[in-house]
C-alpha positions, 0 to 999 in steps of 0.5 A: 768202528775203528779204533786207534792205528794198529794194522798189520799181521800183529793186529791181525792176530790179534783179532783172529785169536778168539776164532782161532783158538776153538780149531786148536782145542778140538786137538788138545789132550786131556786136562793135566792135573797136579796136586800140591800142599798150599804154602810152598815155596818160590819156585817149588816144584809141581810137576815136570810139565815138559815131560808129561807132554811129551816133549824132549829137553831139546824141544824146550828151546823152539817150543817156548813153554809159558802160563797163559793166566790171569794171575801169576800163580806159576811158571815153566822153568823153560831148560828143564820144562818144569811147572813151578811155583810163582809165589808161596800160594795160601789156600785161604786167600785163594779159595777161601772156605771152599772144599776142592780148591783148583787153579786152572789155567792154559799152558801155551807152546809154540812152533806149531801152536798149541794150548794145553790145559792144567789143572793144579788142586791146592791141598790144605795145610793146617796151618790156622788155629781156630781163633775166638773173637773175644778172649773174654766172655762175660755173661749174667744169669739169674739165679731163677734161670731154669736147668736145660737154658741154653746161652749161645756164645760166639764161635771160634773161626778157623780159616782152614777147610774140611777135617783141617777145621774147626771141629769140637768144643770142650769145658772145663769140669764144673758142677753147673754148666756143660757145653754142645754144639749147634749149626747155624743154616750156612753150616758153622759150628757155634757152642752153646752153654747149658744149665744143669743145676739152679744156680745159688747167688747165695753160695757162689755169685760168680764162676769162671770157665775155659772154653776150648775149640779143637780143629781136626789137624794132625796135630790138633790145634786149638784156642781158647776164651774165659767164661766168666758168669755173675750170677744175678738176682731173679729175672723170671722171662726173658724175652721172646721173638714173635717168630724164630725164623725170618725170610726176606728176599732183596734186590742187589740195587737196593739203596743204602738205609733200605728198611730190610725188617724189624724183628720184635720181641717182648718180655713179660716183666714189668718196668726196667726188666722189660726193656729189650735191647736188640744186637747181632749175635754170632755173625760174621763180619761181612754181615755188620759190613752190609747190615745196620740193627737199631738196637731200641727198635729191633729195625735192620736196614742195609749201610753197604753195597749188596752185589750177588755176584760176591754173596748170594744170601746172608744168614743173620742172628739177632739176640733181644736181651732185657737188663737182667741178660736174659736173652733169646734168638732169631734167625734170619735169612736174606736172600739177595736177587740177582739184577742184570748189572754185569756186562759179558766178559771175554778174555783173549788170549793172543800169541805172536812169534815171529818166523825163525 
């Protein structure tokens, strides 16, 4: 079927280009490739283009280097053949928590026609201090609550990536608490703190703490959160989940509301303590995006949109605390089918000059 009015050597172009290209690559050289710290500025230097190319200054005129690219992360200076950069570059926005982050793109010269590919790796900066979400962490634990129990607390973000991030947590000295570090199955890093002795209501009914997270920077940065424990009269069980670990798989079309599971937990205490109440604990933010807990019922369902082009899997934490803020965890996995929603996608690169 025919669409609109173009005709002539231009829309012809146009068309040929898919087919045409695959002739000129089968001439190309190898990938050139730059590394550069992410954050530098406008029109920074990466690399003088021209000249690993081969091409001379004198060249630059006919052969009208450009950035063939979706997004304008660089441009070739055309006097000096230089590849800069098009606007200051955040690793963050651009590769998010990936470890090797490369922008590729194709570089386009003229007169005769060829595409040469780049490859540029932006190099991490640390320039993010790990953050917690909360500045204040309040927790009651009973005076019953045996030495080795361990309160997992919220863990502090840092948006850089590899050595760059997060990478320990202290306390500060105190007699009754110590804190270690834990994974969640995607591979973040949470604290967790640690009983060492009863605790006396009697003696000292409250204590204060500083929990300080450290990334792996040169210099280190860090932030951190007050600790702040009442000590409560006994609650002697806290709740416990009838399985540690659940695993779900769900289709992307699901509908919003869709009951994913309800997770249960008990508590052996009688009356007002043996009340639960069910929350989210330590997840990331997408997760509330996509997932609703009924805190009474321990029912998750879903209140967004699941796409498994943008997130493959989920992995959830769920705290049961009874009124004393005794509490135990479970774990989550939701693994997201994929449906065949997407359409192919062809980009065309189409190139047009005219005769000298």
């Amino acid at each position: 079927m025919r669409r609109g009015s173009g005709s002539g050597p231009a829309w012809w172009l146009q068309v040929l280009s898919p087919f045409l290209l695959p002739l000129f690559h089968g001439a190309l050289p190898d990938q050139i490739r730059y590394s550069i710290p992410e954050e530098l500025a406008k029109n920074s230097m990466v690399g003088n283009l021209a000249k690993d190319l081969g091409l001379g200054i004198q060249d630059l005129p006919t052969r009208k280097l450009r950035v063939s690219a979706e997004k304008d992360y660089f441009t070739v200076n055309p006097e000096s053949g230089d590849l800069l950069v098009g606007d200051r570059l955040d690793r963050e926005q651009v590769c998010g928590k990936q470890l090797l982050c490369v922008l590729e793109f194709d570089i386009v010269a003229e007169k005769p026609l060829n595409i040469f590919h780049v490859a540029v790796i932006l190099q991490d900066i640390n320039d993010n201090a790990p953050l917690f979400k909360q500045s204040e962490i309040d927790l009651n634990i009973g005076e019953s609550t045996r030495p080795g129990k361990a309160f997992p607390l919220d863990p502090a973000l840092d948006a850089d990536a590899g050595s760059n991030s997060l990478q320990k947590y202290y306390l500060t000295d105190n007699d009754y608490f110590e804190v270690t570090e834990k994974e969640t199955p995607d591979g973040r890093k949470y604290p967790e703190l640690i009983l060492k002795r009863f605790l006396d209501r009697e003696e000292q009914n409250f204590h204060q703490l500083v929990l300080t997270a450290v990334d792996g920077g040169d210099p280190p940065q860090s932030g951190t959160a007050q600790i702040r424990i009442q000590v409560t009269d006994a609650n002697d069980n806290a709740p416990v989940f009838s399985q540690d670990v659940y695993r779900v798989a769900l289709r992307e079309d699901v509908p919003q509301g869709y009951s994913v599971l309800q997770v249960t937990a008990t508590d052996q205490d009688e009356g007002v303590n043996a009340e639960i109440t069910y929350s989210f604990h330590r997840v990331e933010e997408q997760v509330e995006r996509f997932f609703k807990l009924d805190k009474r019922t321990g029912e998750i369902t879903t209140k967004g949109n699941l796409d498994f082009e943008t997130a493959k899997s989920y992995s959830l934490s769920v705290e049961a605390k009874d009124p004393g803020d005794l509490a135990s965890h479970c774990s989550i996995q939701v693994e997201i089918l994929d449906e065949n929603d997407c359409a192919p996608e062809v980009i065309v690169t189409s190139v047009f000059y005219s005769a000298a």
